[in-house]
N, C-alpha and C positions, 0 to 999 in steps of 0.2 A: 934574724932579729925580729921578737916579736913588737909590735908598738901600735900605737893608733891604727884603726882600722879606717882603710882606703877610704870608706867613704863614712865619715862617722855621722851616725843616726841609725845608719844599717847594719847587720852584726855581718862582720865577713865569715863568719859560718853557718850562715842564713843560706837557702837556694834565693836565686836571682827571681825565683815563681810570684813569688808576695810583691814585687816590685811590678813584675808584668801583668800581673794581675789589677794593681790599682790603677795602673793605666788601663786597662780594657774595662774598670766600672769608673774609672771619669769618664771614657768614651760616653759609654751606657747612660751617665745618668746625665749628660748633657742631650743625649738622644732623648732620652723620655722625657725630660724637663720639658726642652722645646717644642718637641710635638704635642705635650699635655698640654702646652700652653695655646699653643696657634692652634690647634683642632680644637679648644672648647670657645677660643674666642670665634672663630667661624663657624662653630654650632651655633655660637648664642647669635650672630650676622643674619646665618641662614634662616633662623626662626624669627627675628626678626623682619629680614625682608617676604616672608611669607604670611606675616601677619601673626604668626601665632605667638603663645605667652611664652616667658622663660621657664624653662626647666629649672623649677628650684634644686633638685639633688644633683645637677648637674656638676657643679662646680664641688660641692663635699667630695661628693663619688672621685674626680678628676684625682681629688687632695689624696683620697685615700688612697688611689690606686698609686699612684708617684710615690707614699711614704712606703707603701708593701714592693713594688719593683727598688726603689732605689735603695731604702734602708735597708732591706734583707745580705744585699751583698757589702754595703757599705757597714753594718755588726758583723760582717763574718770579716773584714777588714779590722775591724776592732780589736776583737780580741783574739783573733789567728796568729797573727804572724810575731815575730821573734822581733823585727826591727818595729824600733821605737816612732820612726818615719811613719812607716806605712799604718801603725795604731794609730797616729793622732790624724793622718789622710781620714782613715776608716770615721774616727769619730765625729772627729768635723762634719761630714758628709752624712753622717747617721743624723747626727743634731740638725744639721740644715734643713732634710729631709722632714724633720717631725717638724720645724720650725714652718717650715712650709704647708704642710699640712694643717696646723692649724690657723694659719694666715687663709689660708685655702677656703675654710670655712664662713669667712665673714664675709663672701660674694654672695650670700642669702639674702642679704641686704641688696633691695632695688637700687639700682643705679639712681634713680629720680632723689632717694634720697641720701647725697654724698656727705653730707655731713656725719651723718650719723654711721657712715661707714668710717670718716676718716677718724669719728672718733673709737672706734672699735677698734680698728687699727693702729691706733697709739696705743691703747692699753693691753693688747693682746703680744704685742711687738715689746712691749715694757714689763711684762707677765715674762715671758718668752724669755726676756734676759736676764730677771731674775732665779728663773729656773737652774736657766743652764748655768749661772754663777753657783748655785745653791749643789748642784750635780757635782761643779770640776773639786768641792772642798773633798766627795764625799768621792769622787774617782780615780785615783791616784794615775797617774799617765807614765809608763813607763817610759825610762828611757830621758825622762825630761831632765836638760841639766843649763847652767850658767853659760850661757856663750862667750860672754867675754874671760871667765874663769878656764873653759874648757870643760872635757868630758872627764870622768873618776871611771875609767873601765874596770869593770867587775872580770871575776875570773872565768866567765861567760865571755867578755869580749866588749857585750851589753855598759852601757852605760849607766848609772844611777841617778836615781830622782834627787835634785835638792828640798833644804827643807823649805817650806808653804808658809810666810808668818800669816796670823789670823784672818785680813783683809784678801791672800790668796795672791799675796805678792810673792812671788819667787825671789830668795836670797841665797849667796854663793852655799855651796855646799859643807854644812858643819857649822852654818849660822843658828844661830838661836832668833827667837820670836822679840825678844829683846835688845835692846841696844846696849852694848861693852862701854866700860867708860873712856875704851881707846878709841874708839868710833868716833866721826868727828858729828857736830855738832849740825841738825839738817837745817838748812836755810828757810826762809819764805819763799814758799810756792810761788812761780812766774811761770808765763806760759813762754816756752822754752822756744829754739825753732824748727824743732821735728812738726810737733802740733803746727805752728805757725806753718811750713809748708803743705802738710795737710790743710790746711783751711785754703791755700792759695790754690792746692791744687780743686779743691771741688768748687770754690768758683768757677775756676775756669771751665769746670764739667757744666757749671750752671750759664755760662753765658749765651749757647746757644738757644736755652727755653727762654732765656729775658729776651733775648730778639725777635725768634718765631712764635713765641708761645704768649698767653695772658691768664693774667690772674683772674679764678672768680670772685666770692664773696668775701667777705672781711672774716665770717665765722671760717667758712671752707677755707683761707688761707693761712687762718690760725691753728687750724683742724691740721693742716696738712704739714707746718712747719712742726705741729710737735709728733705727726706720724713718723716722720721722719729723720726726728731726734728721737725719738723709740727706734728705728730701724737703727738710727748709729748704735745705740747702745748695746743692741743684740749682737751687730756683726763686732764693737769692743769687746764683748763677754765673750764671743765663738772667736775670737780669731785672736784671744789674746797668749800673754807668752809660754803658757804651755803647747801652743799650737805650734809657734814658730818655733823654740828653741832645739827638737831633734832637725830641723835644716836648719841649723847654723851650726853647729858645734865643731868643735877642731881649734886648735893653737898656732894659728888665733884664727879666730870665726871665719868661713870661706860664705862671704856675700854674695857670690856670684850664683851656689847653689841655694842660697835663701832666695833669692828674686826668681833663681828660674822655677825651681824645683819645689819651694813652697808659695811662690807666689802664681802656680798653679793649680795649685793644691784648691788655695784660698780662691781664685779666680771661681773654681767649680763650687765651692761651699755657698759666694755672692752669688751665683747663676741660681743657686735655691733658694734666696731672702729675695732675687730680682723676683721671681716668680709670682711670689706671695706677695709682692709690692701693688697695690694699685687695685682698682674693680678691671673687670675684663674689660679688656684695649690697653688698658693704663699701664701694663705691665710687660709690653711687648715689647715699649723702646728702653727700659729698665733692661730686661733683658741684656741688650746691645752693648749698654755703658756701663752698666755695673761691673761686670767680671773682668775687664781689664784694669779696674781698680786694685787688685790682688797684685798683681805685679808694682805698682807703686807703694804698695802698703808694707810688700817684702822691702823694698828699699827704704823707707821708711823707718822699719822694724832694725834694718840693719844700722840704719846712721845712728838709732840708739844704745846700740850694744858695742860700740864704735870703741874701744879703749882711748885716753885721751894720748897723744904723743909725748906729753910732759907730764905724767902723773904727779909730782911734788906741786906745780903750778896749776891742776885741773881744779876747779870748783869739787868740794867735797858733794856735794848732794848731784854732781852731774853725776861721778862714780857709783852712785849708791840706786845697786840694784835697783830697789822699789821706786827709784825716782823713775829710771830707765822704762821700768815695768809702765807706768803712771804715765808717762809722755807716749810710747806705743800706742796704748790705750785710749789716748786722748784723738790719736792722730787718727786713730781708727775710727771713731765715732762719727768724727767732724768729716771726715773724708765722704765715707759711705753716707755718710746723716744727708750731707748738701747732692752727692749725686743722685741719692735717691727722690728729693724734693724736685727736682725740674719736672719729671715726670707727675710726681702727684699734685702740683701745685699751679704748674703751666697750662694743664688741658683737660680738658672734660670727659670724661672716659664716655659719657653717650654720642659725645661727636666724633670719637674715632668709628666708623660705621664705614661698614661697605656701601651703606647708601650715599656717602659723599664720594665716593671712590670714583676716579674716572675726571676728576676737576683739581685743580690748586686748593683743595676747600682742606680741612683740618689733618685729613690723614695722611696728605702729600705733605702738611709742615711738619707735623710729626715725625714721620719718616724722615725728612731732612732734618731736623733739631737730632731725634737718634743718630743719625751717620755722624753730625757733626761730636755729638756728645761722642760716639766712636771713636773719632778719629782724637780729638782731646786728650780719652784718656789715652790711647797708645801714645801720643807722644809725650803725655806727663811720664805714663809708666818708662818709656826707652831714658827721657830727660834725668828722672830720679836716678835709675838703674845706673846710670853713667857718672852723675854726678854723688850719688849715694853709697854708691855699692860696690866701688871697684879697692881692690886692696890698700890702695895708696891714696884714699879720699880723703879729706880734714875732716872735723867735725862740724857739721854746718854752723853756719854763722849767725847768733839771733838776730841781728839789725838787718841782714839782706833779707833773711825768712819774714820780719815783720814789714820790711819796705814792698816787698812779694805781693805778701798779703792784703796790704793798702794799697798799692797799685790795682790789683786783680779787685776789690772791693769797687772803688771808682771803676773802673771798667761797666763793673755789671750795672751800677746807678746809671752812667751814661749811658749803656746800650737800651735800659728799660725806658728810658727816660725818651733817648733817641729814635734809635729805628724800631724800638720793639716794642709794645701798646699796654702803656702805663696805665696803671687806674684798677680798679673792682669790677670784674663784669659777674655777678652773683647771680642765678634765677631770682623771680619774683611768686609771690605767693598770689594767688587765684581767688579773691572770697566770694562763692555764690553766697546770699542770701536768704530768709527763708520764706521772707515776702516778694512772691512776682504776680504781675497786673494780671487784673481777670479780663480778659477779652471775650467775654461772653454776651449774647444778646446786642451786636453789631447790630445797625441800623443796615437795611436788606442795600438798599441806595439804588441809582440808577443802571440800568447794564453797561457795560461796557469803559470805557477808557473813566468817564468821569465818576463812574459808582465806583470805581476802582479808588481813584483817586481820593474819596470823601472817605471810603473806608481806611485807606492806609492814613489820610492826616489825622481818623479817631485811632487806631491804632495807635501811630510817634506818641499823641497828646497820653492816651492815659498811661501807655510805659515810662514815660519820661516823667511823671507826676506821680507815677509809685515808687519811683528810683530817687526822686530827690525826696518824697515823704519816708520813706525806711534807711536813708543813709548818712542824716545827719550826724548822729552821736558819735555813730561809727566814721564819720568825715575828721569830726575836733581830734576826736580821739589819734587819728593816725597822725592829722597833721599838727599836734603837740610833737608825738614823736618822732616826726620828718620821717617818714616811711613814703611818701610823694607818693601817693594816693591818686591813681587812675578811677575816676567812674564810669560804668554802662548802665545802658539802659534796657536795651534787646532783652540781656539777660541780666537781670539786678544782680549786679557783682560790683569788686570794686577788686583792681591789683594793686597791690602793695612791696616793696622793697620789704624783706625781712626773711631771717633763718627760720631755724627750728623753734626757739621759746615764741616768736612773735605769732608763727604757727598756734602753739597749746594757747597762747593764750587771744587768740583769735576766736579757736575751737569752743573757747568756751564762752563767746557770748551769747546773748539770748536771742539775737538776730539774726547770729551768722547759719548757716545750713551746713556748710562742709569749707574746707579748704584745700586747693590743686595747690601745683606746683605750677605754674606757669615759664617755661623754659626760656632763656634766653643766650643767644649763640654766640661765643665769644668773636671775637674782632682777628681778622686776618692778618698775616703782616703785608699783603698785595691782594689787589682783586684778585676773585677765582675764576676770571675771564668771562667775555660773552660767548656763549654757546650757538656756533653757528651750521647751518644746513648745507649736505652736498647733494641733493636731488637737483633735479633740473627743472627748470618753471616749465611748470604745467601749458599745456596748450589745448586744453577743452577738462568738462566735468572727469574729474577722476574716478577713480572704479568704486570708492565708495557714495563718490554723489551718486551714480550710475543705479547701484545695489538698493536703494531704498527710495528710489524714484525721485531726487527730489530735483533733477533737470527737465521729466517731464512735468512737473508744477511749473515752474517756469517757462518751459516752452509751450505747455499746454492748458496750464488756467491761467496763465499770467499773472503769478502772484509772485514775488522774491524778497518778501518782507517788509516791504514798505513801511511807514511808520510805527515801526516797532523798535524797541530799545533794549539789547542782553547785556547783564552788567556780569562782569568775568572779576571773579577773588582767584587769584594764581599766582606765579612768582611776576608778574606784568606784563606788559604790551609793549611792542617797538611801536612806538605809534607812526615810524615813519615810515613804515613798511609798505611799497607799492600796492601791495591787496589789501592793506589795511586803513591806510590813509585818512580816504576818503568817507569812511564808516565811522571815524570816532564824532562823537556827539558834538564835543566841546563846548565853551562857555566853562566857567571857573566850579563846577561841582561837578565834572565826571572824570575824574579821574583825585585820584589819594592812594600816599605811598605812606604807612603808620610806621616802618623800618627804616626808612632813610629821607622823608618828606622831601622828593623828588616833584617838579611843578608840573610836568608836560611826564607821558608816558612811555617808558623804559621799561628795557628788560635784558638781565644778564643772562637769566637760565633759560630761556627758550620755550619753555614747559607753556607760560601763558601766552605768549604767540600764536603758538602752535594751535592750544583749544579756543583760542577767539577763531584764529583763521578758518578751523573747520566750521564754526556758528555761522561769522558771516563775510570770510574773506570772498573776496572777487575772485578771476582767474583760473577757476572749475573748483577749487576748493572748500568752500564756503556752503553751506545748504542754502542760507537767508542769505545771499549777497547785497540787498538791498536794504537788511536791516541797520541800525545802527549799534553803536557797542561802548559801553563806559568800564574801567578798571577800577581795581582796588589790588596793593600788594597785598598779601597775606600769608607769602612764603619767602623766605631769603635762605637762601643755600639748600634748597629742596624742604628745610625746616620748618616751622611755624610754631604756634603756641594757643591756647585759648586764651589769651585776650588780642594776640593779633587775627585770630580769624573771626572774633567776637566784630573787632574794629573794621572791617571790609563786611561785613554782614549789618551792623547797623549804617555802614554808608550804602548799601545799597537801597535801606529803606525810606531812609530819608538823607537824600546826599548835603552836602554842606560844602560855603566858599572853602577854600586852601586856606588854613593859619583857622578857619571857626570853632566852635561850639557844636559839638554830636547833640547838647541838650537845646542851645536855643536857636542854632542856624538851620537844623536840619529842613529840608523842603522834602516831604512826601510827594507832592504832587510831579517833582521829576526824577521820580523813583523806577530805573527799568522796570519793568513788564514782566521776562523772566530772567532768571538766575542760574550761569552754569556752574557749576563746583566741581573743577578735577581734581581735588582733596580728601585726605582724611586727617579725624586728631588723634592718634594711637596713645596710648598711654603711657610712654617714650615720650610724648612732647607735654603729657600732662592733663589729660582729658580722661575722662568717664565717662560711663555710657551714655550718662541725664545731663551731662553737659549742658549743649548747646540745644537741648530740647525748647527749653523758653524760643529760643532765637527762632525756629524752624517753624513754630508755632503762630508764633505773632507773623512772620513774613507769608506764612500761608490763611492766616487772619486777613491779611492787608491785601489779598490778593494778588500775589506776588509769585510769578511759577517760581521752583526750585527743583532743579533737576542737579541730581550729584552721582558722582563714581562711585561702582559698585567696589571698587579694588580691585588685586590685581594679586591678592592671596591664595588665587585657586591651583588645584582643582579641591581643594579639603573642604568637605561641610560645613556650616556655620560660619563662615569665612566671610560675612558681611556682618562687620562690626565692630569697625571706628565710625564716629558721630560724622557727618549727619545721615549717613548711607541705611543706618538701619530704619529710621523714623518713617510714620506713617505717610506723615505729610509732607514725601518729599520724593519725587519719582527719581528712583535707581534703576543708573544702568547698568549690563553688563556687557559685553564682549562678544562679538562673532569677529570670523575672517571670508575669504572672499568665499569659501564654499560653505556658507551661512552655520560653519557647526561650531559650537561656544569654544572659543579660545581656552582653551590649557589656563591661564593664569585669572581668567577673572574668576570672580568670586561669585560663592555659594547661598545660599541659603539655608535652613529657616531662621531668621533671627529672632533675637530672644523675644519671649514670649510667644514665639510660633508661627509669627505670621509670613505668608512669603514674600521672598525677595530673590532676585531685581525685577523690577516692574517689567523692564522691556530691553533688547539688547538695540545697539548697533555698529557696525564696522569698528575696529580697532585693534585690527595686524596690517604693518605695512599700512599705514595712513597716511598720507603726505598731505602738508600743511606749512604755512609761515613757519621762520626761522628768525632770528635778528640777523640783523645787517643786510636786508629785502633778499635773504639766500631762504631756500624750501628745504625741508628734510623729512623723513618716511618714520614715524615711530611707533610704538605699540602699544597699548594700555587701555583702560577702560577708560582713562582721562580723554584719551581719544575719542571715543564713543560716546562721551556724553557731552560734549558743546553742538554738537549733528541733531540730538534730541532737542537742545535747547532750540535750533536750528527750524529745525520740525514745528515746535507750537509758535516759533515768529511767524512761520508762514501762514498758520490755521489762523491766528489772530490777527496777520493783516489781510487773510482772507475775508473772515466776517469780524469786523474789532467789536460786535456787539459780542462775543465769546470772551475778549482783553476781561480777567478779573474770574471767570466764573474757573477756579481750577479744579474741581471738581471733576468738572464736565468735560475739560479737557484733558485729565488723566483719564477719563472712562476710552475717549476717543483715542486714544493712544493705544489701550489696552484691547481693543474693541476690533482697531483695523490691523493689528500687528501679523505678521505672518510666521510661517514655520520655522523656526529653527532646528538644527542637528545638535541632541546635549551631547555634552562629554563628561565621563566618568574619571576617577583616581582610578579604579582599578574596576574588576566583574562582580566583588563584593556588594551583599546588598547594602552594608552600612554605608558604603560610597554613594549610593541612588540618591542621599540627600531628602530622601522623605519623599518626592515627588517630584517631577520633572520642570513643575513649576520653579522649583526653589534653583535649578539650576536655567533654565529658558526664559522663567519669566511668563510672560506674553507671548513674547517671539519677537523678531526681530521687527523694530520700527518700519512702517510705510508712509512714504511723504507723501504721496498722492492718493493714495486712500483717506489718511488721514485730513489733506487738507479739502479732499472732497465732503468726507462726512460734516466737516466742521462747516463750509457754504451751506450744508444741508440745514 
């Protein structure tokens, strides 16, 4: 007896090849997917943390190569095989593929600016699904027939298409485009409770990013909710019922191979929209949670194709084809729309970074909001599958589907509202200025501690009286439109609350110079701990006091910094730290937290411990152990911004009570001496070259050493160049280890404009230094190396304090007694020599007792 074919969608005089075949290219193209994905987002990490720029074509090239690997086999899926299944796998999987690929292309857009990615992203996503709707009128899909009607087997075996009314709604077969006047009459639209479960279920996708995750801007959040009403709408158009209906067919429909069998189908088709979702990072935990949405969407697909048990008593418009077609549809949008929002709307695609990596900071919650988004949907998909999709299922119920859905809505209010961190956390915008104070024709003053002193309080006075004479109009103006207007004075800027238009038209005043972005890092759901040391307390000068002499200054001129004062901008200071203790200055202006206005001196990430204690910890650590030391936060979770490190650079020139005024409380006259900086602002946090040039300027005006990290970007050329590392007026260090030859990672020179750099190295591989919690730990970086420098001119200047102020003179002396170093090269290329060995050595390594001898001199 001939009859329905065993497995209907498939022709049973088809070879079983076409079937094994689409399985070995889902394999395939979940292989290249994933690895296009994780290797470009780790290229873009790796270059990153080496300093260098992004590779713009990086991300096109990715796009194109995944649409030529994956779509090649996925058209020969197409239109190869006999069964009607395996065409619309093929097609699905072709369209995803190009859908991806042009999603693909709009990571040419910097990450700095999200907005304007998320709006590209909605219209490309909304491009996207009008295509592929404009494509299925004009592509006839074999094989496509009425599920609930059943299949019309041709004398092939093959099934036949029904016909298409005009909108691309599939009707039983042998319908007309029109309505019979025996057809009953279609009711008013309601939202049914297929949709309704769909909506309940991508809450519950979204409640783990309302817990772990936060919103940023009001634009970025409106940006990203309609990104992602465009992404529903693409995966409705690609996954609609010509896709499912060769997995269902048969009398009466077998759900069980619609869930399995197309809703892996679908599962690989969302693994190509997860792709394209997001700027690189944003797209990884998409990844995760998107493609088991396929499985609940087949159940879904099935509870609408569902015949009712009492036909005579069903709702006419339930029965009626296009309505069915219409609620799939629906369910599909809303489904994939809200899973795909967690990821684009919860996180900041520049904080997922391997630079946070290694702490509770953004990528370890992400990671956990993905598992949990993971784990969600597998058990909506099993939940659905069960309650949707088995033979003898009712037709869901709309009052439970909508009670669903308002329970799971309250949920997500409560969780966002609860544990998980309600509010706007947007960047803010940067405005340099075009007027900054002339510091020219200084008054010569006295040598030493008090010409210092006279010059830095002319300095505060005329910066702060150029800053309030150029920023008024620009003052009313922002605060008419509550944009909470920060002013500086360092560097005549002001920051402001605002997106993209507040931007243009910022841009366009006659005042302003340029506009940054100034980054701000969204909010934890838990600290990301304090960062503590497993060395063991030192018991004499360590091998890098040892290497640059400065235990014999101490033991042999008797000098260890006496009334001298380094003020350290880093992520903070344990100030209760055994070596550290007794060094902080105190009195109510040395120390300011502008991230968390903390009163006494803390620190989570260890970073500023670490380089105070090599400046002037006690314990063999310390080069200056007897100098003193004042803070300033200017980094939180290794990040920063330029207007928080503007804010730690005007307290160091003129510090101010806790709760004052940067314009009228500052006091010059207890302004540290020098300044270490193991920072930089890369242009990831929102800095330019000219940035903080004003700021470097005026504090080398006032007298003020500055000594900053070369980085930690090498061994590549040109590789000194985030602010303030490259400026004249400001002594860069770089990197040896204990056999004096430059460290592999610090950075190079010439910087722009040619001149060299780093001034001078010192120690920093294996550096042991303060930790929080009074623990010691050994670490490696130029940030090392240069609080030792700073270390260094405490000692020349509490040697002779008639040198306090002349820095000039004691950057010559720096340069003047430094000794040999060993360079290191990338490779035996001349390009790698870097121009001259200068630009890789410097000076040569720092001498503390050369140094502090020449300076008594």
């Amino acid at each position: 007896m001939q009859g329905q074919p065993a497995y209907p969608g498939f022709s049973d005089r088809s070879s079983p090849w076409p079937v094994v075949a689409a399985v070995l290219i889902g394999c395939w193209t979940v292989a290249v997917t994933v690895g296009a994905q994780t290797g470009g987002w780790l290229t873009d990490q790796v270059l990153l943390g080496f300093g260098r720029d992004r590779v713009g074509w990086l991300w096109p090239v990715l796009g194109l190569a995944t649409v030529v690997l994956v779509g090649t086999p996925a058209l020969l899926l197409a239109l190869l095989p006999r069964s009607a299944a395996v065409r619309a796998t093929g097609r699905v999987w072709l369209i995803g593929a190009l859908a991806l690929g042009v999603l693909t292309l709009l990571r040419v857009v910097p990450p700095v600016h999200h907005e304007a990615y998320l709006a590209a992203l909605a219209g490309a996503a909304l491009l996207s699904a009008l295509a592929v709707r404009w494509s299925a009128r004009r592509w006839a899909y074999p094989g496509v027939v009425d599920p609930v009607g059943g299949p019309a087997p041709t004398a092939d075996g093959d099934v036949t298409r029904p016909e298409v009314t005009g909108d691309g709604d599939a009707t039983r077969p042998g319908a007309t485009g029109s309505p019979t006047p025996a057809e009953p009459q279609r009711r008013p639209r309601r939202i049914g409770p297929v949709p309704l479960l769909a909506v309940a279920a991508g809450l519950a996708l979204l409640l783990p990013w309302a817990w772990l995750g936060a919103l940023g801007g009001l634009l970025e959040t409106a940006l990203a909710l309609l990104a992602a009403a465009a992404l529903g709408m693409l995966a409705a158009t690609l996954l609609d019922a010509p896709f499912w209906s060769p997995f269902a067919v048969g009398r009466p429909p077998r759900p069980a191979r619609l869930v399995l069998v197309g809703g892996l189908v679908a599962g690989v088709a969302l693994l190509l929209l997860a792709a394209g979702t997001g700027q690189s990072g944003a797209q990884l935990p998409a990844l995760l949670t998107l493609p088991p949405v396929g499985f609940a969407l087949a159940a879904l697909w099935a509870a609408t194709w569902r015949p009712a048990a009492d036909p005579a008593a069903a709702d006419p418009a339930d029965a009626d084809p296009a309505a069915a077609t219409r609620a799939g549809r629906t369910a599909t949008g809303w489904l994939v729309g809200l899973a795909a929002l967690g990821p684009l709307a919860f996180t900041d695609p520049e904080e997922i970074s391997l630079l946070l990596v290694g702490t509770r900071d953004v990528p370890f919650w992400v990671a956990a909001a993905a598992g949990a988004g993971l784990a969600v949907a597998v058990l909506v998909a099993i939940g659905y599958a069960v309650l949707l999709a088995r033979p003898t299922a009712r037709t869901p119920n709309r009052r439970i589907a909508a009670v669903a859905a308002v329970v799971l809505l309250v949920a997500f209010g409560v969780v966002d509202l609860g544990p998980g961190q309600p509010g706007l956390y947007g960047e803010r915008l940067f405005v340099v200025l075009r007027a900054q104070a002339d510091l020219g024709n200084l008054p010569a003053g006295a040598p030493g501690r008090a010409g210092r002193d006279a010059r830095a309080a002319e300095v505060y006075r005329r910066l702060v009286a150029t800053a309030e004479q150029s920023q008024g109009d620009l003052l009313r103006g922002l605060n008419r439109l509550r944009l909470d207007p920060v002013s500086y004075y360092l560097v005549n800027a002001v920051e402001v609350d605002g997106g993209p238009a507040v931007r243009a038209w910022l841009a366009r005043r006659p005042e302003v110079a340029r506009v940054l972005v100034s980054q701000r890092l969204r909010p934890l759901p838990a600290p990301a701990g304090q960062s503590r040391g497993s060395a063991p307390k030192p018991t004499g000068p360590e091998w890098n006091i040892r290497q640059i002499g400065a235990d014999r200054v101490w033991s042999q001129l008797r000098v260890t910094g006496t009334g001298i004062v380094i003020g350290s901008s880093d992520s903070g200071v344990d100030g209760t730290h055994p070596a550290l203790r007794a060094g902080f200055r105190g009195g109510d202006d040395s120390w300011y937290d502008p991230w968390d206005d903390t009163r006494s001196p803390t620190d989570q990430g260890g970073h500023g411990t670490h380089t105070v204690g090599s400046a002037v910890g006690r314990d063999g650590i310390g080069v200056a152990p007897d100098a003193q030391w004042v803070g300033c936060v200017n980094l939180d979770r290794n990040l920063g911004s330029p207007a928080h490190y503007l804010d730690c650079l005007q307290f160091m020139l003129a510090p101010f009570p806790a709760g004052g005024d940067p314009f009228t409380d500052g006091r010059p006259e207890r302004a540290p001496q020098v300044l270490t900086n193991s920072w930089g602002c890369p242009p990831i946090e929102g800095c330019d070259q000219r940035v903080l040039r004003p700021a470097t300027a005026a504090l080398d005006a006032a007298g003020i050493f500055v000594v900053a990290a070369a980085g930690n970007t090498g061994p590549w050329c040109a590789s000194i160049d985030d602010p303030p590392a490259p400026y004249a007026d400001v002594l860069t260090v770089g990197a040896v280890d204990a056999q004096r030859r430059v460290a592999e990672f610090s950075s190079r020179g010439p910087v722009s404009g040619g001149a060299n750099k780093p001034d001078v190295l010192a120690p920093g591989v294996g550096v042991v230094s303060a930790m929080p919690g009074g623990t010691y730990g050994a670490l490696d970086g130029t940030s090392m190396a240069t609080p030792q420098v700073a270390g260094v001119v405490a000692l020349m200047w509490s040697a002779n304090p008639a040198l306090v102020g002349d820095v000039n003179r004691t950057r010559q002396i720096l340069r003047d007694t430094a000794t040999a170093a060993t360079p290191t090269y990338r490779s035996d290329s001349p390009s790698d020599a870097c121009g001259a060995p200068s630009n890789v050595t410097g000076a040569g390594q720092v001498d503390a007792y050369a140094a502090v001898r020449a300076a008594q001199q």
